[in-house]
N, C-alpha and C positions, 0 to 999 in steps of 0.2 A: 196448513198446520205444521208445524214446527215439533221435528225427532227428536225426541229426550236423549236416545241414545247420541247423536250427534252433536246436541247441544252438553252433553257430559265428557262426549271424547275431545270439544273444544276447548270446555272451561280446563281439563286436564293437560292440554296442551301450554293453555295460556300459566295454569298453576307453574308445569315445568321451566317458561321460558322466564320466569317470574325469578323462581330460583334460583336459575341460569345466571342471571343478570346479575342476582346479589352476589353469590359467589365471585362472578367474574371483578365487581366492583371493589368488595372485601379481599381482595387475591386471595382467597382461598378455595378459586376455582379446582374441580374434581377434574385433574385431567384423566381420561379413558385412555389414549392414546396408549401404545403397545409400546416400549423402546425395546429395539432388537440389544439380543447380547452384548452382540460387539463396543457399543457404545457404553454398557454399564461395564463390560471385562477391563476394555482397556484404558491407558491411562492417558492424560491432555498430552503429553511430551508426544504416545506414539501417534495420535490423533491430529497433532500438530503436523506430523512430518508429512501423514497422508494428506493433508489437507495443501501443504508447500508442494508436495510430489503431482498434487490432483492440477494447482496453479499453476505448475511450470508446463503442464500439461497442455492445457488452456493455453497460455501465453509464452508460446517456446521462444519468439520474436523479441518480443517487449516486456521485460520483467519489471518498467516503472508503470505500466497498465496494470498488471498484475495487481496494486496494489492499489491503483485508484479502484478499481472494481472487485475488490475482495468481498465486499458485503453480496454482490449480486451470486459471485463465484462458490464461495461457501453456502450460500441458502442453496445451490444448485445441487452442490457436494454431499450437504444433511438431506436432501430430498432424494438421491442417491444413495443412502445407509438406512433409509424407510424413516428418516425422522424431519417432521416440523418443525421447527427451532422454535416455534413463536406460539406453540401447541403443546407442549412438555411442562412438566413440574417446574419449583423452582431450582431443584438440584440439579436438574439436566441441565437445563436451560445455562446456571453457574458453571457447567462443566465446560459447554460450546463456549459460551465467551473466553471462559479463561484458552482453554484451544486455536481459537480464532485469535487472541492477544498474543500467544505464542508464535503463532503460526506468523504473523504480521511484525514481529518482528525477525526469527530467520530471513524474512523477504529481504525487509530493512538494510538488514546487515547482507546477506547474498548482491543486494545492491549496491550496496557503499563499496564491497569489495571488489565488485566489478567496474564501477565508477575510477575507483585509486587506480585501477590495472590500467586504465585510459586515461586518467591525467595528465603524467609525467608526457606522453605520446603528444596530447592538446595542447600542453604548455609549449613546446615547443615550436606544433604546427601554430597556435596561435602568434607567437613572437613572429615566427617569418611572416605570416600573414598582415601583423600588424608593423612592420618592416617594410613589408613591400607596398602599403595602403600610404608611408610616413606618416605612421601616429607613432609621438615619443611618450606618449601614456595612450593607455585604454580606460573607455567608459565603461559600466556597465552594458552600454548600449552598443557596445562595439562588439564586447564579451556574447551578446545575444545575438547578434549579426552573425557572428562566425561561426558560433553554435549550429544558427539556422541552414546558412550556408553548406557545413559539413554535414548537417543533418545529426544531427547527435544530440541526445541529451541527458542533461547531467540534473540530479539533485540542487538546491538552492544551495546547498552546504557546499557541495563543489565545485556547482557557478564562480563563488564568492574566494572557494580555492584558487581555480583557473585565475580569474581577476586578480586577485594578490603577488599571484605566481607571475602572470606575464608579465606584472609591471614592475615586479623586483626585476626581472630578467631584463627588459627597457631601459632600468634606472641604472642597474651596475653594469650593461654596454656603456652607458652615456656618460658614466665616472672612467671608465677604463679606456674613451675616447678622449676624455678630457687632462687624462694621465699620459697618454701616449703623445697627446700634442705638446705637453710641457715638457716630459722626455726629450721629446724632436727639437723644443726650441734648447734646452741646454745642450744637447750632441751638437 
């Protein structure tokens, strides 16, 4: 024989998850969830810096990791501030992203500008390198050898630097040898 009471705290179960589902379909899901202060007080810019201050943290080594792994890094960060990212309203949820777009590009740019500090340095070691190999141009493929070689790496942006760089540096030796030789023969 079969509990009415049981068979009512089901059908009331099944009514709620019923609801559940349309809300969550219609996005006009109820979220419950609590958002601690901190996240409604302050604003994306200082949320931002916490969130680059939390990465660098994480990735004191590697700051182009940092950035391949942001999405993991951040959900770790919002789960550290008491909040879901993927469990909040839609205004929160608008706040993290915009935070997260902030925050992802300080990285960008912290990287590019560390990248420029190490260029002019790789342009150089690359000439010699591709000097002492005798190659009077570089390939990309040479660019990625030396790369690998020194262990270093650089954004595509300033792979494609390096690459321009060392083979103006190849090309105006190879003008200024073939200047010095026609010198030579008129002396």
């Amino acid at each position: 024989m079969e509990d009415p009471e049981i068979n009512l705290k089901i059908r009331r179960a099944e009514l709620l998850a019923e609801k559940k589902i349309k809300l969550r379909i219609s996005g006009k899901e109820e979220i419950t969830g609590k958002i601690p202060e901190e996240i409604n007080n302050k604003s994306e810019e200082e949320l931002a810096n916490e969130l680059v201050v939390f990465v660098r943290k994480e990735f004191p080594d590697d700051p182009s990791s940092s950035i391949r792994y942001l999405g993991r890094i951040s959900d770790f960060f919002w789960r550290q501030k008491g909040v879901e990212k993927y469990q909040v309203d839609h205004a929160i949820r608008h706040k993290i992203t915009k935070v997260e777009d902030l925050a992802l590009k300080k990285l960008e740019r912290e990287i590019q500008e560390l990248e420029k500090e190490r260029l002019s340095k790789l342009v150089d070691e690359c000439f010699l390198w591709a000097k002492k190999h005798g190659l009077k141009k570089v390939t990309k493929s040479n660019i990625y050898h030396f790369l690998t070689e020194k262990g270093a790496k650089l954004s595509t942006m300033n792979i494609d630097a390096l690459y321009s760089q060392v083979n103006l540096k190849l090309q105006s030796e190879k003008y200024q040898g073939f200047t010095l030789k026609i010198e030579n023969k008129k002396g």
